[in-house]
Every structure is written in C-alpha cells, then in structure tokens.
C-alpha positions as CSV (number, residue, x, y, z in Angstrom):
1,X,-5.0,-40.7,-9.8
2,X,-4.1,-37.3,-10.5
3,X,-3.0,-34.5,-7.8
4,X,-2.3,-30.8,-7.7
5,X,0.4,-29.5,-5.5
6,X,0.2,-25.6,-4.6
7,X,2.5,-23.3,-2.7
8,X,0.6,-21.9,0.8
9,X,-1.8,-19.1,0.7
10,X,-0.5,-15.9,1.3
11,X,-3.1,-14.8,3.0
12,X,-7.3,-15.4,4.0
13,X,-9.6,-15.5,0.3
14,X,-7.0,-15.9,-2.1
15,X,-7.9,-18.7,-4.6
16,X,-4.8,-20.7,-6.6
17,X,-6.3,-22.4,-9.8
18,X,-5.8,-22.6,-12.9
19,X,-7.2,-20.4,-15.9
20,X,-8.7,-20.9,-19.3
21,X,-5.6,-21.4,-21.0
22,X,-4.3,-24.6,-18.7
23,X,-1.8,-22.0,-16.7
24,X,-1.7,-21.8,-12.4
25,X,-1.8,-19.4,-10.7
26,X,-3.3,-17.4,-7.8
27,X,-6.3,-15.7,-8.8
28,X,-6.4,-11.8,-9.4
29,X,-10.0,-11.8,-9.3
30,X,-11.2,-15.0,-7.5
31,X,-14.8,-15.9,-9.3
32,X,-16.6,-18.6,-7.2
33,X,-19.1,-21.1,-8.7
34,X,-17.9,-19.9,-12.2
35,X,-14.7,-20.5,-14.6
36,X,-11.8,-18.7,-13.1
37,X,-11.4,-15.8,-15.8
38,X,-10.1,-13.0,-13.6
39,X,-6.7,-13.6,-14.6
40,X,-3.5,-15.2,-12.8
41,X,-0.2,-14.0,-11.2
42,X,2.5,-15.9,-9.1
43,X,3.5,-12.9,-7.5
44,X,3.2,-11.7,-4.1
45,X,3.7,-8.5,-2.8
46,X,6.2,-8.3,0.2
47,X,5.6,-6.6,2.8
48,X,5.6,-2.7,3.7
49,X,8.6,-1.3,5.2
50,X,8.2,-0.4,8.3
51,X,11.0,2.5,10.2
52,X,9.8,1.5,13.7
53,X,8.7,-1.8,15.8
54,X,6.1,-2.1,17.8
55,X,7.1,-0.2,21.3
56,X,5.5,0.5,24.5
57,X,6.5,4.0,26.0
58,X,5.9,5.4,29.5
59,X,6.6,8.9,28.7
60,X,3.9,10.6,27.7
61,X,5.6,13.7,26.3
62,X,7.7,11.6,23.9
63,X,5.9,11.1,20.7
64,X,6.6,8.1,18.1
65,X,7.2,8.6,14.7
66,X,6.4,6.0,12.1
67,X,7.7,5.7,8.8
68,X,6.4,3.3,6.0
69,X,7.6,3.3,3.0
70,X,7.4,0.4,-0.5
71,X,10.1,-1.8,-1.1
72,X,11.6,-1.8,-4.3
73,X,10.6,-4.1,-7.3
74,X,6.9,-4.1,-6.8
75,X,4.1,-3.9,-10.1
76,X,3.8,-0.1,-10.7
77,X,0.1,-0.3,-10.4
78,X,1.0,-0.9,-6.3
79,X,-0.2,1.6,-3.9
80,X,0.9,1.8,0.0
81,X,-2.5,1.6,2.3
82,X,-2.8,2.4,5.9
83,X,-5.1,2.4,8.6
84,X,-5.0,3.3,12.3
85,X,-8.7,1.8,13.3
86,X,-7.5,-1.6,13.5
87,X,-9.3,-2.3,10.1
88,X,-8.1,-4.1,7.4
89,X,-6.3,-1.8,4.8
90,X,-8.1,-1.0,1.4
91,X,-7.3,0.4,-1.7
92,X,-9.6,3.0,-0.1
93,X,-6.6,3.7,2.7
94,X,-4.2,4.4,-0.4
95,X,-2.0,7.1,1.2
96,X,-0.4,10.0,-1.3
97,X,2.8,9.6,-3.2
98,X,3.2,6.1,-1.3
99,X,4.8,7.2,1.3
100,X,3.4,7.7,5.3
101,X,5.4,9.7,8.0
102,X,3.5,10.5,11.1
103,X,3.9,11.5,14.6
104,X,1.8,9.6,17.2
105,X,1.7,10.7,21.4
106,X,-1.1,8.6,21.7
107,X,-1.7,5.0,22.1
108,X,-2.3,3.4,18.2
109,X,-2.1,0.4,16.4
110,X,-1.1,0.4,12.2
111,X,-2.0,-1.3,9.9
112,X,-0.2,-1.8,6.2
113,X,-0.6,-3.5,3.3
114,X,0.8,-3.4,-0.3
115,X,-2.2,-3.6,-2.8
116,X,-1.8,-3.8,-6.6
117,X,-3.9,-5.4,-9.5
118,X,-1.3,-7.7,-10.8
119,X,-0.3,-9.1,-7.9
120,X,-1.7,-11.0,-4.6
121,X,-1.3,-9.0,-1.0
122,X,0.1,-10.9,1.9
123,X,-2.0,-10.7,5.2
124,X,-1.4,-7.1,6.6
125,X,1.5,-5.6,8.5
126,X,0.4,-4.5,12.1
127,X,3.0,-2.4,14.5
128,X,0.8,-1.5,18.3
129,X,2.5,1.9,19.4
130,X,1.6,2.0,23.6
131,X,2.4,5.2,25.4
132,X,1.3,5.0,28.8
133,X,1.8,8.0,31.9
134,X,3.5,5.2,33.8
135,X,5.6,1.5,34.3
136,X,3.6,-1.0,34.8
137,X,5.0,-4.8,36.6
138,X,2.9,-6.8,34.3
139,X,3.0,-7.6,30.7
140,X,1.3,-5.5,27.7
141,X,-0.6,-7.5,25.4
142,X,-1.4,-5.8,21.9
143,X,-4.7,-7.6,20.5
144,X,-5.3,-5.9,16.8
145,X,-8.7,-6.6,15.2
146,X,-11.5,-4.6,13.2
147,X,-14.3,-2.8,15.3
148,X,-16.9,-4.2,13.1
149,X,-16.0,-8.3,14.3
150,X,-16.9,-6.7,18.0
151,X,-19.4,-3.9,17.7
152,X,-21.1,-4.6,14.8
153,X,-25.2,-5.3,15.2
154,X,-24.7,-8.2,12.9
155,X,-21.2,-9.8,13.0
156,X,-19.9,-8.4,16.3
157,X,-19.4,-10.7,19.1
158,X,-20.3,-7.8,22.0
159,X,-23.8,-7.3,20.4
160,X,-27.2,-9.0,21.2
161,X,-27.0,-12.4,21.5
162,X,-24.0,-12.6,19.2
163,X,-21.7,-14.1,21.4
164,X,-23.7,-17.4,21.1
165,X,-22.2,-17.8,17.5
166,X,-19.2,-19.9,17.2
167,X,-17.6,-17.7,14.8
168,X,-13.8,-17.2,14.0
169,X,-12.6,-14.1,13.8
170,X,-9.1,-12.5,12.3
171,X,-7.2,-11.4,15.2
172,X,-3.1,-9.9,15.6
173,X,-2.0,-10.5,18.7
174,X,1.7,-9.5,20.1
C-alpha cells in the first residue's frame, strides 16, 4: 500500500504532483489528462501588503487612501495585480513599478494578488472600503465576488433560469 502526503492547497486550481524527474511539487503549469511537464515549485507567494483594513466610514467628505505594496523576498519575475470590480486579479491587472497608492470617497472593494511564474499565488487579498452619508444601527456585511458569477448570460446566478443550477460559487464575505 503506498500513500502520498501533500501540504494544503493554497488556493482553488492549483495541482501538487510530481514531475518527470520523480520530484513534488505544485504545478506551475497544471496540464490535465496529460504528464505533468509544466514544471514544479514549493513556493508560495505571501500575500500583498496592505496599508489599510477594511473600514466602514460615515463621512462622506473623508476619502480613504490605500496602499499596497510587495513584501520582500518574492521571485523577481513577481508583479503586484489589483482590481476594484470585485474580479479576480490577473496578470492583466499588473499595476506599474509594483506599487498601488489611491485615494477612494466612494464605496469599493480591492482585490490583490502576488502573481509570478515560478511560484503558486495564494487565494486573493480583499479589503471592502464603505463610506456611507450616515450611521446606521445595524451591521454592514461586505460580500466580494466577480460580476460575471451573477450577471453573466451563462454562469450568472441572476440570469434566465440560472438560478435553478446548483452551482458553487467563490465568494469573500466580511
């Protein structure tokens, strides 16, 4: 009898295996229903550093700034990526010289994630920035998810009959 032990997955779609050579490892580039050749790596990128937590304001004149930066000791191939939508961060969401200062007076919610080719990205970073014109008595719930698992014709749960599918989908909730 003959078992494998692996450490828990960082994050959703990341494959641990081993490679040609006999070695473990997660998988840089997962390749399903074929050898895994796509390379390995056993490290894992921390996550982004955030300047702020997630906050709810009631003055609306008083703008937020956030500041997110890259730790230290990170591959140098790793790029700092950003989005305000609620959708998952991409390499396509790389911001400039890795490094994000904005000012919001407006309700948004961030998301951040650390992306580099030689190593596997943890799930991203999410920080909901409220700003409302006045107190409220009851509790603010911050639900994060991507547009596209509510409104989109084919996968969102809002559209047609959609709402009939028992799907599961990725949701941050604080």
């Amino acid at each position: 009898l003959h078992h494998v032990m692996h450490p828990k997955q960082p994050a959703p779609n990341v494959a641990y295996g081993v490679d040609e050579n006999g070695n473990w490892g997660y998988q840089l580039t997962p390749t399903p229903g074929e050898a895994n050749k796509g390379g390995i790596t056993n490290v894992i990128l921390p996550e982004p550093t955030f300047s702020i937590e997630s906050s709810v304001s009631y003055n609306t004149y008083r703008a937020v700034r956030a500041i997110i930066t890259m730790p230290d000791d990170v591959p140098d191939d790793t790029k700092l990526c950003i989005t305000t939508d609620g959708s998952e961060p991409t390499i396509a969401n790389a911001v400039s010289n890795n490094n994000y200062n904005q000012r919001f007076n407006t309700s948004t919610v961030i998301r951040a994630k650390l992306i580099s080719s030689k190593a596997i990205s943890p799930r991203s970073t999410c920080r909901s920035i409220i700003i409302h014109p006045r107190q409220s008595k009851l509790p603010t719930i911050s639900i994060i998810t991507d547009n596209k698992y509510l409104y989109d014709n084919t996968t969102g749960i809002f559209v047609n009959n959609n709402f009939y599918n028992d799907w599961r989908r990725p949701a941050y909730i604080e």
